[in-house]
N, C-alpha and C positions, 0 to 999 in steps of 0.2 A: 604638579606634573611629575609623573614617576619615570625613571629615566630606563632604557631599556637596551638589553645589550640581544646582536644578531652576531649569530655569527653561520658564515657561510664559504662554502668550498666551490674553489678553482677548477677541483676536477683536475684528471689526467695528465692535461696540456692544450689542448684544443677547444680555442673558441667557441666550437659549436657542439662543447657538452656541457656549455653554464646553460641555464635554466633560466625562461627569460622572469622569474621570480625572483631569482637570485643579483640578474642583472636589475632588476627596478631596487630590490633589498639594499643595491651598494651603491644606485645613484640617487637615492631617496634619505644616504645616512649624511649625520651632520660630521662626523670624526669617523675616519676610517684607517686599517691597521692592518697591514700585510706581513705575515711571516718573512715573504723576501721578493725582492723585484727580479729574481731568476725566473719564475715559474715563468712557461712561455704565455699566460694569460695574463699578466700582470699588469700590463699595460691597461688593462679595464677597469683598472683600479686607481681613478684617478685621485692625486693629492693625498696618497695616504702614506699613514709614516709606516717604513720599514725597519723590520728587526734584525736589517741582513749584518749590521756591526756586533750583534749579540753571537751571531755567526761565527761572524771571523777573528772575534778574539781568543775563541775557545779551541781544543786542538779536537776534540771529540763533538759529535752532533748533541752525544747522551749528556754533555757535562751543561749546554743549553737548558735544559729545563734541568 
């Protein structure tokens, strides 16, 4: 079995500018991986791990990646 990575965007902020493709993509994955539980869709994202401490130990957004 080949393992396959998706990766897919929250959009704007508004529940009703995900994709309902996008929505089947994030309730059809086995591991799922959120930049940060701020964005206001985040919440449709359930059980996944966030990266919002990679966030807040840094003083700058740029020094993140």
């Amino acid at each position: 079995m080949t393992a396959h990575i998706k990766i897919v965007g929250l959009g704007p902020g508004s529940n009703d500018a995900i994709t309902a493709q996008t929505l089947h993509e994030i309730e059809s994955s086995t591991h799922r991986f959120i930049r940060t539980t701020r964005h206001p869709s985040a919440r449709l994202v359930k059980d996944a791990t966030s990266f919002d401490a990679e966030y807040e130990k840094h003083d700058k957004f740029e020094d993140v990646y």
